[in-house]
VOMIVO-863087 format. One record per residue (C-alpha): residue in three letters; x, y, z; residue number from 0. Coordinates in pm, 1 decimal, padded with zeros to 6 digits. Last residue first. Layout:
BEGIN
aa, xx, yy, zz, i
ala, X, Y, Z, NUM;
...
END
This chain:
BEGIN
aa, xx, yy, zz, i
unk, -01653.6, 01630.9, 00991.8, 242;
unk, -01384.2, 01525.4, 00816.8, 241;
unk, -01517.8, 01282.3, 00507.9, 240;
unk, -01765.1, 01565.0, 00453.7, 239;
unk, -01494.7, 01814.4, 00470.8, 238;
unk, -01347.0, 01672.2, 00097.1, 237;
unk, -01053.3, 01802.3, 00053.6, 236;
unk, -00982.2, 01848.6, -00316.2, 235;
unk, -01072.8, 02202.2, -00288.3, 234;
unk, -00834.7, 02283.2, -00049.0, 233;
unk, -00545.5, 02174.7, -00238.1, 232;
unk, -00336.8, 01902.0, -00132.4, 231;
unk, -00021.4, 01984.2, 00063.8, 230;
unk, 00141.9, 01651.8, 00162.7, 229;
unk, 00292.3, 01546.6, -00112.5, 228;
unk, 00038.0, 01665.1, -00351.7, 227;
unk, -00036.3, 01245.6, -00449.7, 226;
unk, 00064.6, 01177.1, -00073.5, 225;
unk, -00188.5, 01373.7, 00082.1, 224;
unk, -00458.8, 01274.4, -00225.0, 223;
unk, -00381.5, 00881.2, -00141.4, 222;
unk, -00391.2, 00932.1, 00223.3, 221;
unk, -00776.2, 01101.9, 00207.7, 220;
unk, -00918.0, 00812.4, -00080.8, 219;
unk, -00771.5, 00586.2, 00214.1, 218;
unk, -00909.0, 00698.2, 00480.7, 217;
unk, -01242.2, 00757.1, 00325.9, 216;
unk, -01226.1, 00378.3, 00213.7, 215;
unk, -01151.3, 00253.4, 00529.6, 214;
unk, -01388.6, 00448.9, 00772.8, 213;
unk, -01686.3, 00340.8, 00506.6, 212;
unk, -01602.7, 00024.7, 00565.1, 211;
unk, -01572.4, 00041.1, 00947.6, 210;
unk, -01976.7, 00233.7, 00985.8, 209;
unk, -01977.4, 00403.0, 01276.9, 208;
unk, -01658.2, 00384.7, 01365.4, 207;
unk, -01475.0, 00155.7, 01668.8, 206;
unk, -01369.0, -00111.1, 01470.8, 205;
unk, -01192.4, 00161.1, 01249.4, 204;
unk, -01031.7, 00340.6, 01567.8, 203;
unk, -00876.8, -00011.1, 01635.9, 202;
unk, -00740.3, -00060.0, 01287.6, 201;
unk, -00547.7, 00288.6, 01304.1, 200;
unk, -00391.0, 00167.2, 01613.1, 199;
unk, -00319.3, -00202.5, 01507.6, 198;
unk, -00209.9, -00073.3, 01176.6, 197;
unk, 00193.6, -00105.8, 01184.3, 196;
unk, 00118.3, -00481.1, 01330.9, 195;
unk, -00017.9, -00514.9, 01008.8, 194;
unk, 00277.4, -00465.4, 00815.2, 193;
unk, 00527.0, -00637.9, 01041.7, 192;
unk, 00333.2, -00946.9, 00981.5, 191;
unk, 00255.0, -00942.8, 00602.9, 190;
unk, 00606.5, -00859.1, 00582.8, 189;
unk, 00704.4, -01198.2, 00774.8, 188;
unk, 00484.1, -01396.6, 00612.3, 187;
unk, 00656.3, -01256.8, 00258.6, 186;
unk, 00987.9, -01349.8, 00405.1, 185;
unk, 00911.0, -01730.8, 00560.2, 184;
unk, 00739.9, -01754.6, 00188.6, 183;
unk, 01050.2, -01611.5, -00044.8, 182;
unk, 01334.5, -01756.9, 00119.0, 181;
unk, 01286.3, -02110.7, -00029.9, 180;
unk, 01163.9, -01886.9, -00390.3, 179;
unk, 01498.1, -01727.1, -00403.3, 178;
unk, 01447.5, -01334.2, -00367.9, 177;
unk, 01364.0, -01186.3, -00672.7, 176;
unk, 00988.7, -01047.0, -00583.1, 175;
unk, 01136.4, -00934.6, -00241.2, 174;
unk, 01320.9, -00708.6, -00477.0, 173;
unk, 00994.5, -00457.4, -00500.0, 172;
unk, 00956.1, -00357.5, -00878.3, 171;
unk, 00756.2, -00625.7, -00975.6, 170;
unk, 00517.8, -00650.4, -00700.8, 169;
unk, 00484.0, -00233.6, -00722.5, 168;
unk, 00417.5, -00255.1, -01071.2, 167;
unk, 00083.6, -00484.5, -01011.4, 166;
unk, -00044.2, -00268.6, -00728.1, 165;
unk, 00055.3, 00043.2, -00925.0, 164;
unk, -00173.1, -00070.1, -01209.8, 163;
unk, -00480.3, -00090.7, -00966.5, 162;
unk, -00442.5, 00251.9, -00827.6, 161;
unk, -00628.2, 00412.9, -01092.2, 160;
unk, -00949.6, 00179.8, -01086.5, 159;
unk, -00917.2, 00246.4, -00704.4, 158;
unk, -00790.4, 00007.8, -00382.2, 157;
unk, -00847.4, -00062.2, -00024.3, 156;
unk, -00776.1, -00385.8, 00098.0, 155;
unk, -00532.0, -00655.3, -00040.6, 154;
unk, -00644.2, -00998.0, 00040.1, 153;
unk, -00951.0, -00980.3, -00177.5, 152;
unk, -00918.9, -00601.1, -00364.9, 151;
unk, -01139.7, -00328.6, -00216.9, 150;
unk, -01229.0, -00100.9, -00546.0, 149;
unk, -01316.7, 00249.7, -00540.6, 148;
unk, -01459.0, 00359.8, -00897.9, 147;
unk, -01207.0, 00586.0, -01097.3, 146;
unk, -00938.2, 00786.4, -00943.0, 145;
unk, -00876.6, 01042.4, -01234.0, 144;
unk, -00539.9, 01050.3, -01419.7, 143;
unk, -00372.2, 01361.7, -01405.4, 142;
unk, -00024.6, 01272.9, -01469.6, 141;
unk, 00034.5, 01314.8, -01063.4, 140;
unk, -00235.8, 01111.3, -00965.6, 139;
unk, -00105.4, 00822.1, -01242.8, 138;
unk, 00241.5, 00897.7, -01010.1, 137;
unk, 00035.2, 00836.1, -00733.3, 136;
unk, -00074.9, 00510.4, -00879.8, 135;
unk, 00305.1, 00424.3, -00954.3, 134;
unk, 00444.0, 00431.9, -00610.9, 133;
unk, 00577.4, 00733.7, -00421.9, 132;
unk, 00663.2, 00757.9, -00021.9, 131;
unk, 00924.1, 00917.4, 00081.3, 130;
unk, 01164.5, 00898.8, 00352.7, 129;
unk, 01467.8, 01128.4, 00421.7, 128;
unk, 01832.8, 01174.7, 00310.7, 127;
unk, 01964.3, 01422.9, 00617.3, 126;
unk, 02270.3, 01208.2, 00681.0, 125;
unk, 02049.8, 01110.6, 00992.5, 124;
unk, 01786.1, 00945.2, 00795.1, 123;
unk, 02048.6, 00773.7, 00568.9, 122;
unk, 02175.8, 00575.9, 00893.1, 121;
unk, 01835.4, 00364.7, 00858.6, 120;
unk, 01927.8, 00022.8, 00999.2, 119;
unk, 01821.5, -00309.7, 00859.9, 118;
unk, 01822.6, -00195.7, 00546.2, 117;
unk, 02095.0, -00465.1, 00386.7, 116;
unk, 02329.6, -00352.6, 00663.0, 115;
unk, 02278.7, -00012.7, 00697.1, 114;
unk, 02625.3, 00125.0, 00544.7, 113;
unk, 02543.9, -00087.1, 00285.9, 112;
unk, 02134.3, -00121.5, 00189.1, 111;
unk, 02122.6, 00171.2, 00400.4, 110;
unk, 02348.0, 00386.3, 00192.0, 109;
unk, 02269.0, 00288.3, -00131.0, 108;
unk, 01875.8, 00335.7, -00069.2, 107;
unk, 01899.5, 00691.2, 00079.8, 106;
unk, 02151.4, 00804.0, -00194.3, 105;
unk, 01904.0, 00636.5, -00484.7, 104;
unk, 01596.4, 00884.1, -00241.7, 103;
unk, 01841.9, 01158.2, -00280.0, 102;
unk, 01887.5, 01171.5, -00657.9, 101;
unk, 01494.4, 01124.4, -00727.6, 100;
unk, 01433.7, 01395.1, -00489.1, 99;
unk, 01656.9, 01587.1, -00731.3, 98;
unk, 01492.7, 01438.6, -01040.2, 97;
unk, 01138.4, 01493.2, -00975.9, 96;
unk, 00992.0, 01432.0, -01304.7, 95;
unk, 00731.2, 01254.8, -01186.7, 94;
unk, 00828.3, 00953.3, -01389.6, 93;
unk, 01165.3, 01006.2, -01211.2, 92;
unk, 01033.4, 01018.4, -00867.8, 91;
unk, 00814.4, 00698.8, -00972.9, 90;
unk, 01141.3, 00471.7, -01018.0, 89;
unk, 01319.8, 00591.8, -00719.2, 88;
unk, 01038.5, 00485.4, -00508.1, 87;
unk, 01003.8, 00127.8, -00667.6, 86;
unk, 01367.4, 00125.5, -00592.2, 85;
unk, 01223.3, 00161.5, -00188.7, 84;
unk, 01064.2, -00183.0, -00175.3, 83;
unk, 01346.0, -00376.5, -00069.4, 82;
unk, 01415.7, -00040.3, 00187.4, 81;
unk, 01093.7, -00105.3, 00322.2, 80;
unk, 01132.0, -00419.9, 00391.3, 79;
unk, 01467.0, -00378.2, 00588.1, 78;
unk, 01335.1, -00080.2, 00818.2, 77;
unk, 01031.4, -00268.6, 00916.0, 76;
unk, 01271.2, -00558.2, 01046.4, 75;
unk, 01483.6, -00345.9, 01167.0, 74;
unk, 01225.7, -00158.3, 01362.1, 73;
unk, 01035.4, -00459.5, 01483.2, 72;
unk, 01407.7, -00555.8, 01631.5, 71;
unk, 01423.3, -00187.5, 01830.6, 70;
unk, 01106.3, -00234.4, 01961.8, 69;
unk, 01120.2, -00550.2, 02111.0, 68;
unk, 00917.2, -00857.4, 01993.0, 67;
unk, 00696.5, -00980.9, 02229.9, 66;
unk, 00362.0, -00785.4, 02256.5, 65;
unk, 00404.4, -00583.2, 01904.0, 64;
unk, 00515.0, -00956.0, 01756.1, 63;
unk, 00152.7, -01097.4, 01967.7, 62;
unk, -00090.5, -00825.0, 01827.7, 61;
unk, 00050.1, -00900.8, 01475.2, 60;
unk, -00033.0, -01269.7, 01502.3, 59;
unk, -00369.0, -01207.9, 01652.7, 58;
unk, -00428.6, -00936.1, 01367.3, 57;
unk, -00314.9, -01201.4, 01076.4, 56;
unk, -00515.2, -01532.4, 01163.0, 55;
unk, -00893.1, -01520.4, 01284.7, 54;
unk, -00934.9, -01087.0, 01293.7, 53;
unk, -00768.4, -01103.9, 00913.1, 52;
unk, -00942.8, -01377.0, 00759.6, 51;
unk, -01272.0, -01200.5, 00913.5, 50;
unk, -01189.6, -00875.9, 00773.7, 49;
unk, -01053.8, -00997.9, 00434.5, 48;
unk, -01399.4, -01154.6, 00352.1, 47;
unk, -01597.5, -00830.3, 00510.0, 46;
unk, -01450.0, -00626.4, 00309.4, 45;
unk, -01506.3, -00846.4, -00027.8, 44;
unk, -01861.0, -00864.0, 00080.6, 43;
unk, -01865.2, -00479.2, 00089.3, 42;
unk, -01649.6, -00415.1, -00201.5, 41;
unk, -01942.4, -00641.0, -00392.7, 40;
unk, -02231.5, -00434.7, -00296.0, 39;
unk, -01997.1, -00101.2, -00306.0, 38;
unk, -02011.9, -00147.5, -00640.0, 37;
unk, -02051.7, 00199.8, -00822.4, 36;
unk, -01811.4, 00380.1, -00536.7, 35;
unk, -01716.8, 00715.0, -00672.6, 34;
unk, -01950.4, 00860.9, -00396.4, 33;
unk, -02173.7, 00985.3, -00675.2, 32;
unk, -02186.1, 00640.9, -00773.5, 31;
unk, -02287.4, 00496.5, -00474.8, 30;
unk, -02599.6, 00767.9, -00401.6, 29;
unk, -02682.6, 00633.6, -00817.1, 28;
unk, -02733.9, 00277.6, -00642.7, 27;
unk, -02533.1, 00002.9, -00798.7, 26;
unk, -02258.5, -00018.7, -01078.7, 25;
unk, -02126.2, -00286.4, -01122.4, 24;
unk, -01901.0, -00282.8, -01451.3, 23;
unk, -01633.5, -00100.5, -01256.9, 22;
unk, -01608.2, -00398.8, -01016.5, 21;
unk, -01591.0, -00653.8, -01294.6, 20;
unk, -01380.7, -00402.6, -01538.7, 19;
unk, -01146.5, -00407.2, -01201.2, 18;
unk, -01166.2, -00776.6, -01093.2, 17;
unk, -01046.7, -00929.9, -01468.0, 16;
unk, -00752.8, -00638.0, -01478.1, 15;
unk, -00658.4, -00780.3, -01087.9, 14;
unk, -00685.2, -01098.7, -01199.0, 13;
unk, -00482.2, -01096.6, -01524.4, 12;
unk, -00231.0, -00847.6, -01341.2, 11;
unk, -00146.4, -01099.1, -01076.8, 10;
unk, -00153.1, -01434.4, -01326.3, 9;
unk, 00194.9, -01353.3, -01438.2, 8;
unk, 00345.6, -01271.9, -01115.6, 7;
unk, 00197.7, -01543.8, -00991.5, 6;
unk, 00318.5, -01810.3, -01273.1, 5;
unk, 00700.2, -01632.6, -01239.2, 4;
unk, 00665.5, -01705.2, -00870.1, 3;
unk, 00580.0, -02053.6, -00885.7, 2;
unk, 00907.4, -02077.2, -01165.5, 1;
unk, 00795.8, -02234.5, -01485.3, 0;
END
């Protein structure tokens, strides 16, 4: 059986296996009213991809921002995203937002032509912009609650609910299907021009108080922007995680 075929296989397995382990471990009752039952184990899973990260993948990233002109980093960021983008098509429909659902196919046939595979984003300026949907915002959308926060080895920041769309996501992003000798140079790559995205936003984190609790307000905070699209309402703001 095909390496990639096994992974994708064993992915959901492991990530089903770590959820009911995480969600089964629950702690102190200040951790579940923060909708974080193990932060014991989140915590040594933080610090895990933390260190892997500040000895291999920042140092890497830091150098491509350093060496690597802008416009290339662009193309590069441009082209995985748009491998990814069907998964975006995919959730607009689920969230029954056909018209956005329209543009977003428009976006992603005319920059995987006119743009050279995605390297270049000429859909932008034909007034076909960016979204970003995957299938634990469209759980959001249905109404399903976030569940316990989970940090995922290798992954990061994660929920009960947000699990699922980690799994679909890998299937439904064509860097899955590319031919498994092009498959590791890529996937370093994206790893890569991923983190080099966060240096900023991983700087102010080193800098907080307390870094794991930085990350997973940050992230609970992204996921309910993007879940409304942007406009969340007021009461699902949580000030504390502001001020």
């Amino acid at each position: 059986m095909n390496s990639k075929i096994r992974f994708g296989l064993a992915m959901p397995l492991f990530l089903f296996l770590y959820t009911i382990a995480n969600g089964s471990g629950a702690t102190a009752a200040h951790d579940e009213e923060n909708g974080d039952p193990a932060q014991r184990v989140n915590r040594i899973f933080y610090g895990i991809n933390d260190v892997v990260d500040k000895a291999f993948v920042e140092p890497v990233a830091e150098a491509y921002v350093a060496y690597i002109p802008d416009g290339i980093r662009t193309g590069v960021s441009n082209f995985f995203d748009n491998l990814g983008y069907l998964g975006v098509v995919i959730n607009d429909v689920l969230q029954g937002k056909i018209e956005r659902a329209l543009k977003d196919t428009g976006r992603f046939v005319v920059n995987s032509t006119i743009g050279i595979g995605g390297i270049f984003d000429p859909a932008t300026h034909m007034g076909l912009a960016r979204h970003e949907e995957d299938f634990g915002q469209t759980l959001g959308v249905w109404g399903a609650d976030e569940g316990a926060y989970l940090v995922l080895p290798a992954l990061g920041p994660s929920s009960v609910r947000d699990v699922p769309g980690v799994v679909m996501g890998f299937f439904t992003n064509l860097l899955y299907y590319m031919e498994s000798s092009a498959l590791a140079p890529l996937l370093a790559f994206y790893v890569i021009d991923y983190r080099a995205d966060l240096l900023t936003a991983a700087h102010s984190r080193d800098e907080s108080l307390d870094p794991y609790i930085f990350m997973r307000d940050a992230y609970r905070q992204r996921q309910t922007y993007l879940i409304h699209d942007g406009n969340p309402p007021l009461e699902l703001i949580d000030l504390s995680e502001i001020y």
